[in-house]
Structures are given as C-alpha cells and as structure tokens.
C-alpha positions in Angstrom: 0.0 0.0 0.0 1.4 3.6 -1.0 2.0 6.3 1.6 -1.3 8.4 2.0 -0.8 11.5 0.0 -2.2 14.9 1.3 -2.4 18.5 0.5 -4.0 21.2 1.6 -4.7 24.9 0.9 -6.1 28.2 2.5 -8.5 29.7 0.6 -10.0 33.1 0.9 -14.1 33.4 1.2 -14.8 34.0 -2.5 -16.5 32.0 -5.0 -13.4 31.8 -6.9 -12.5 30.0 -4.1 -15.6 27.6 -4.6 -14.9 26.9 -8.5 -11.2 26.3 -7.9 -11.9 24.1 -5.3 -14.3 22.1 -7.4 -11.1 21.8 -9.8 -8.9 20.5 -7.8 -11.2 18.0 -6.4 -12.0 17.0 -10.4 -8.2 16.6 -10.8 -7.7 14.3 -7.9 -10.5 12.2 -8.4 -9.1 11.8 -11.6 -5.6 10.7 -9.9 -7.0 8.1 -8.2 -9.0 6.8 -10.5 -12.7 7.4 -10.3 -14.7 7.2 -13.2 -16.5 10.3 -14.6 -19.9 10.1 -13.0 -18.6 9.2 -10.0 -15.9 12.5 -10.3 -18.5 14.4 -11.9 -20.0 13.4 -8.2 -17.8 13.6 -6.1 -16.5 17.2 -7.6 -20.3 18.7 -6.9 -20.0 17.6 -3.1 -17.2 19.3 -2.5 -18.2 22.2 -4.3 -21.7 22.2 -2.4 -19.2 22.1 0.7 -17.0 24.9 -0.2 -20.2 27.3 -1.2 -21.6 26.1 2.7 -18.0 27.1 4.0 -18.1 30.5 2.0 -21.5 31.9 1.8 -23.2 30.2 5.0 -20.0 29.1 7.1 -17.8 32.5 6.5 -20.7 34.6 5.0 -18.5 36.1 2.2 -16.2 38.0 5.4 -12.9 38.6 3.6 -11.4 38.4 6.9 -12.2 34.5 7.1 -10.5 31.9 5.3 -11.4 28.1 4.3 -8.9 25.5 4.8 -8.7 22.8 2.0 -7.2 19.3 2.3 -7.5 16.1 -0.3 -5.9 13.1 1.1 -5.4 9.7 -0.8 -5.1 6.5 2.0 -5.1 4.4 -1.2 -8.7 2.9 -0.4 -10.4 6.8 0.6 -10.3 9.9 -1.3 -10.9 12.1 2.0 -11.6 15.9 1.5 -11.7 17.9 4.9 -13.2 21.7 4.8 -13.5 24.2 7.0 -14.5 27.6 8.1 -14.2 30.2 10.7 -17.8 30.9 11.2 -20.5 30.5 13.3 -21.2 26.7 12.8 -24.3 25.3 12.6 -26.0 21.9 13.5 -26.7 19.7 11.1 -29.3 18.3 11.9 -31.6 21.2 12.2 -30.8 22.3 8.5 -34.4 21.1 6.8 -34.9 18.1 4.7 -34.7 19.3 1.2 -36.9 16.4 0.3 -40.0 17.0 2.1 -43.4 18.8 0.9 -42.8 22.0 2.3 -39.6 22.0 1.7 -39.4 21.6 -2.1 -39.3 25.0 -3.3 -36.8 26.2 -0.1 -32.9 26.0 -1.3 -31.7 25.0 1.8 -31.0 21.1 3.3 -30.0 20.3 -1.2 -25.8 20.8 -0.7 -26.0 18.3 1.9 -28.4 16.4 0.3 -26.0 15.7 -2.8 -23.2 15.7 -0.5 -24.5 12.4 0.8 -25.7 11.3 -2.0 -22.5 11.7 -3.5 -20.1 10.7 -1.1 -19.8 7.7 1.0 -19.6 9.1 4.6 -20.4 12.9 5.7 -19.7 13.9 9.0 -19.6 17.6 10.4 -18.1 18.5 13.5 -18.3 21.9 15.2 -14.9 24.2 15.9 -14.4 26.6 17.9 -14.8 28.9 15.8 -16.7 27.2 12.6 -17.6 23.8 11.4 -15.3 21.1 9.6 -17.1 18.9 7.2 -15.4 15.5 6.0 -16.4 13.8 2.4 -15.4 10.5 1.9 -15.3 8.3 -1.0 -14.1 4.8 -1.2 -11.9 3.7 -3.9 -12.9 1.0 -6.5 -10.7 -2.1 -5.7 -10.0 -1.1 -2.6 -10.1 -3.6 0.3 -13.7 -0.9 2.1 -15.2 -1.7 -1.5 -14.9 -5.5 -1.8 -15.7 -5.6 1.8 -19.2 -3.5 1.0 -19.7 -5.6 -2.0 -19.8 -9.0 -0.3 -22.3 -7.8 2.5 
C-alpha cells in the first residue's frame, strides 16, 4: 500500500475559491482513479461544501479563510473543509426532500453531498464547522468488503 498522499490549501471566502476548489477535487478524483460520473460526483459535493463554508460558514467575510485538504489512504479519497464561522447543526438544517420544503434551497448541498459521497460527517470548531467527504476507492479492500455484505 502507497503512503497516504495529502495536500491542503487556504482559501480566501470567495467563489473563486468555490470553482477552484471544485477543480482540484475533479483533478484528484481523476488521480486516483474514479470514473467520470462518479468524479463528476464527487467534484459537486465538495463544491456544495465549499459554497456552505463560503457563503453560510464565512458569510463572504474577507477576513475568514477556508482551509482545503485532499488526502489519498489508497482505499479513501478524504476531503476535509472548514470555516471560521459561526457553525451550525446539522441536523436542524431542513430536509430538502419534504413537501414543504421543495421550493426552499436550503438542506440540497448536503443532500448531494451524501448522495454523493460515501460518509459525511460535520463536527463543530471553535470557531466554525469542519465537514469531511469521503469516498471509497474502486478495488480497494472498504469496497470489496461492501460488496460481499
């Protein structure tokens, strides 16, 4: 197994920030191999994170930054974000999915997030919220493991 490759960048509260984000995550789901739904996928979520960082997380304060990392274990493709904002809980944010909320915006970036991505999680900072997308590699040992259950 290769030596988990990571890099990471601090990126200013823009939505420059948000398309070159959605880039780089295009380029390194490329690198390791995903197919171009599923980086066509996986590219969205972490662009749906970085406009939550920006707009709701940092609210556009050019004072705030977002920290970027990709990381390659060679069976996850993990992308960590965060913001220096107010934070928020999750699980108050509405469900995009239900009657009343059809016509709302809010609740979809998460929503494709996890459809997208294999695990989600959000934890709270001190200041902001970190948010971590994971996707598993094809062929790697999480996949097969998923596939024969």
């Amino acid at each position: 197994m290769t030596a988990p490759q990571r890099v990471s960048y601090r990126m200013e509260s823009t939505l420059d920030s948000v398309n070159k984000a959605e880039e780089m995550a295009e380029q390194q789901a490329a690198r390791a191999g995903l197919d171009e739904d599923t980086r066509s996928g996986f590219s969205m979520a972490v662009r749906e994170a970085m406009i939550n960082a920006v707009l709701h997380g940092n609210a556009y304060d050019t004072a705030k930054r977002v920290n970027l990392s990709f990381e390659q274990n060679g069976r996850e493709l993990i992308v960590t974000i965060n913001d220096e904002g107010r934070g928020f809980v999750p699980e108050e944010v509405p469900d995009p999915l239900a009657p009343e909320n059809l016509l709302k915006e809010s609740g979809r970036g998460i929503f494709l997030m996890r459809a997208f991505m294999d695990e989600v999680r959000f934890r709270k900072l001190e200041p902001g919220t970190e948010i971590i997308l994971i996707k598993r590699l094809p062929g790697s040992d999480l996949d097969r493991e998923e596939a024969s259950t």
